[in-house]
N, C-alpha and C positions, 0 to 999 in steps of 0.2 A: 430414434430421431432420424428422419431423411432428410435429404442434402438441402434442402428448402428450409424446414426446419432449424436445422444447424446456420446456414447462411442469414437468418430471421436474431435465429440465438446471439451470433457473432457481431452481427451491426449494432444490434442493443445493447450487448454487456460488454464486449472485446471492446470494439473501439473506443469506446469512451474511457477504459482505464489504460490502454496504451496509448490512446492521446494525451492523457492526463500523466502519465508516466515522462514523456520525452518535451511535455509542456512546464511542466513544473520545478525543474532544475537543469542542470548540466546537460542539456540532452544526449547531444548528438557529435562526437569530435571526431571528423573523417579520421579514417586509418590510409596507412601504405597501400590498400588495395582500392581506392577512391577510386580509381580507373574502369576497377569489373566490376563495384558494386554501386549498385544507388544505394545514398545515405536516408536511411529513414524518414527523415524530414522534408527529402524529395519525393518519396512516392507517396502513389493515391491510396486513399486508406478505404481499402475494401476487401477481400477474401484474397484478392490477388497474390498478396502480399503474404500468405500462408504458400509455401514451395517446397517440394522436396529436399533439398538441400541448397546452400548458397547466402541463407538471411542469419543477421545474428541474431543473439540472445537476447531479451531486452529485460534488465531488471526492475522490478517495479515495488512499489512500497504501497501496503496495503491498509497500514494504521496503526493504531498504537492504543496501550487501555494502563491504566494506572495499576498500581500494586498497593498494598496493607501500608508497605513502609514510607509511603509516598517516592517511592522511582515508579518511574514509567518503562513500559515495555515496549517495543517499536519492531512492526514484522515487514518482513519482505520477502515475497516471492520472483517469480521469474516467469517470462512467454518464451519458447523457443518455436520460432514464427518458422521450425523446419517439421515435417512430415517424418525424414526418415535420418538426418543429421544431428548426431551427439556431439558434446564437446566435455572433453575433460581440461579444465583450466586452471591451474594451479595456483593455491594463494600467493598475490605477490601483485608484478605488477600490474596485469591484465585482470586480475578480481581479487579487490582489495576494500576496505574501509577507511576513509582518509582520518579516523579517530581510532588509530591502533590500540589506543589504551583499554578500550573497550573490548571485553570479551566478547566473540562471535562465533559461531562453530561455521564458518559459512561452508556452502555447496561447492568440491570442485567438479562435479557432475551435474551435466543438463541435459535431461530426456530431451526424444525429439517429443512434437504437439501429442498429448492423450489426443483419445477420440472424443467426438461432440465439439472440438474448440476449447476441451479446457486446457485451465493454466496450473502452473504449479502454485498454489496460493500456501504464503506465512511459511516456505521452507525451513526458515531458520526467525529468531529474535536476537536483539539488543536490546538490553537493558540500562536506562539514564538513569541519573542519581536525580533525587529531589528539586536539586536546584537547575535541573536543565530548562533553557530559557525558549518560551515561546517562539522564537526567534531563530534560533540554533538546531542545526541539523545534525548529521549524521549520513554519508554518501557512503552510497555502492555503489562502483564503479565493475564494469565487464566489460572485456574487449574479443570478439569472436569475429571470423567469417571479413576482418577489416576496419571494423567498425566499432569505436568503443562508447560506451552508452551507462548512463550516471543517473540513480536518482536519490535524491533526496530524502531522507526519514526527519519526521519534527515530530511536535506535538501540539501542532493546530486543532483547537474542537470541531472542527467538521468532521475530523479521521480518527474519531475515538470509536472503537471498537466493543460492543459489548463481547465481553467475556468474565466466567468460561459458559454464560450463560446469557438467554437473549429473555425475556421477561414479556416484550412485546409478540415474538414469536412462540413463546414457549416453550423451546427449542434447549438445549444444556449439552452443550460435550460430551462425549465419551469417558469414561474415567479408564484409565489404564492401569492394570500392574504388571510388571515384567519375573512376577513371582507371584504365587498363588496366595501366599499367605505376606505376601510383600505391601508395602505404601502404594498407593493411589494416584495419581496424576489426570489432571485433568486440564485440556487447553491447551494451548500454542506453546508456549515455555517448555511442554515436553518434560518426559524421564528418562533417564540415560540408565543405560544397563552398568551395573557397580563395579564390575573387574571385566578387562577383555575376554573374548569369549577365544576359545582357541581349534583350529580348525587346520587343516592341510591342504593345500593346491589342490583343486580337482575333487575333492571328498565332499560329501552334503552334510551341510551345517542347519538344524532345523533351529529356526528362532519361532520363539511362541509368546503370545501376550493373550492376558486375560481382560473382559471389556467388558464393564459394566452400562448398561445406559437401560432409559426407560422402555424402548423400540426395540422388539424381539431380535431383529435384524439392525447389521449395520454395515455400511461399506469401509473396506481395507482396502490400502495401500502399500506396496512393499517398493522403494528404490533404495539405488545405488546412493548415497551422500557423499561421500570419497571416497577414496584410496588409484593405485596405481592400476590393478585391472580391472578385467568385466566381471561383472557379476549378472549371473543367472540364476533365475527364481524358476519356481515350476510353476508357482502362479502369481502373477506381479498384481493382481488386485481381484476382488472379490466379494459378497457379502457373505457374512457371518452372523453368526448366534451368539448373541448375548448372554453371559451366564456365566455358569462354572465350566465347561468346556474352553480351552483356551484358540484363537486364532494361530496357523501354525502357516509356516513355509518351509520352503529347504533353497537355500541359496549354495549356490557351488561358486569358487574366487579361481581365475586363472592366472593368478601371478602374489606371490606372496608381497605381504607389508600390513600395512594396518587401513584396515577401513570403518567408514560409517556407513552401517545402513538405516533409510529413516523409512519409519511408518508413520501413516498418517489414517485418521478414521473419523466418519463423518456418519450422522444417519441416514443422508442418500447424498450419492455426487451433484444431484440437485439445488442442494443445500450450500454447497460452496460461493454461488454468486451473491447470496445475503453474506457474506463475511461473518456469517455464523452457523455451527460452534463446532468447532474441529479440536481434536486431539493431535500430538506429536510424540513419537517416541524414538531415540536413537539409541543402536544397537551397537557398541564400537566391538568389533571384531580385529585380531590378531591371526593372519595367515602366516604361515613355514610352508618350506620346499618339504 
């Protein structure tokens, strides 16, 4: 894709889900650095606004698709509107959920922008119980770069999500196993690896998953979810082969604690702007000195 391209791509799909992201709830509530930064809701919304570093994160909520048991599932991803600016932000009070009660694994790592303008879509889900009210939300709240920025999760029929399958596109997730002869998982809800994996500072940790899907080929993702340092992959994304060959990486951690890493696998990055069908899988890892 060249830069015309990309700029064609951006005004079409970007702006209208981060207008809709800072339009739709809590937007925008200056920080202590009001001074050096413009507040989202003052600047012009055009490529501009993507920088090397200096812009916050903005979290955005992608949709939500019902379950067997009648709860509903509600995803939300993230834009980090910087080129080459990370942020690690810890849960608490700059990236929080104002419905604690609710189980979340949320992100305290935000890549800077992928290339082409994508976003991080469906990083993590919440899960409501049946009787959540058309009405009633559920906020992510992040506060990065000065600027702390809120949205909304419901369960409005406009933002219903097909999943882990699109009928109209004909289109179906990934199915993941994090074991060859292990259960399945397919779609945003994700499978979590059953016992910490255990690794040493600085040593290569190779995580593998197995991927079923109808398309010989399929695109992989490997980040960082949390923990306290960097992690390094030797290949952070990719397409792979479908099959009994499993997708594999080696991530090396340079500070010991516990982390998450999360994969994610699509049949082309393509695919991500239809809101459909992506897999997730998190890896939680255990580092020592």
């Amino acid at each position: 894709m060249n830069l015309m391209e990309s700029l064609i791509w951006y005004r079409a799909r970007v702006f209208p889900v981060l207008a809709a992201a800072l339009l739709s709830g809590p937007a925008v509530l200056p920080g202590s650095a009001r001074g050096q930064a413009i507040a989202l809701d003052q600047q012009v919304w055009n490529a501009e606004v993507i920088r090397p570093r200096g812009q916050p994160v903005v979290p955005l909520f992608d949709g939500w698709f019902p379950n067997q048991d009648g709860s509903r599932t509600l995803c939300y991803g993230y834009f980090n509107l910087n080129t080459e600016q990370s942020f690690d932000i810890p849960v608490g009070e700059r990236n929080h959920l104002d419905r604690n009660a609710l189980p979340a694994l949320l992100p305290t790592h935000f890549e800077p922008l992928p290339p082409r303008y994508r976003r991080r879509f469906c990083v993590f889900t919440v899960t409501v119980p049946a009787g959540f009210g058309v009405d009633e939300t559920v906020v992510w709240t992040l506060s990065s770069n000065g600027q702390t920025l809120s949205v909304p999760g419901h369960i409005r029929p406009a933002y219903i999500l097909d999943e882990p399958r699109s009928d109209g596109r004909g289109d179906i997730a990934p199915l993941i196993r994090l074991d060859p002869d292990g259960d399945g998982v397919r779609g945003r809800n994700g499978i979590h690896s059953r016992q910490p994996l255990q690794v040493a500072v600085a040593e290569p940790l190779q995580l593998r998953a197995w991927i079923e899907h109808p398309d010989p080929r399929v695109w992989v993702g490997w980040s960082k979810h949390s923990g306290p340092g960097e992690v390094l992959f030797n290949m952070a994304e990719s397409e792979v082969a479908t099959g009994s060959e499993p997708a594999t990486v080696i991530a090396r951690f340079d500070q010991p604690g516990d982390y998450v890493i999360r994969l994610q696998t699509i049949d082309s990055v393509a695919a991500f702007e239809f809101f459909c069908c992506h897999s997730n899988a998190y890896f939680h890892v255990t580092v020592t000195d």
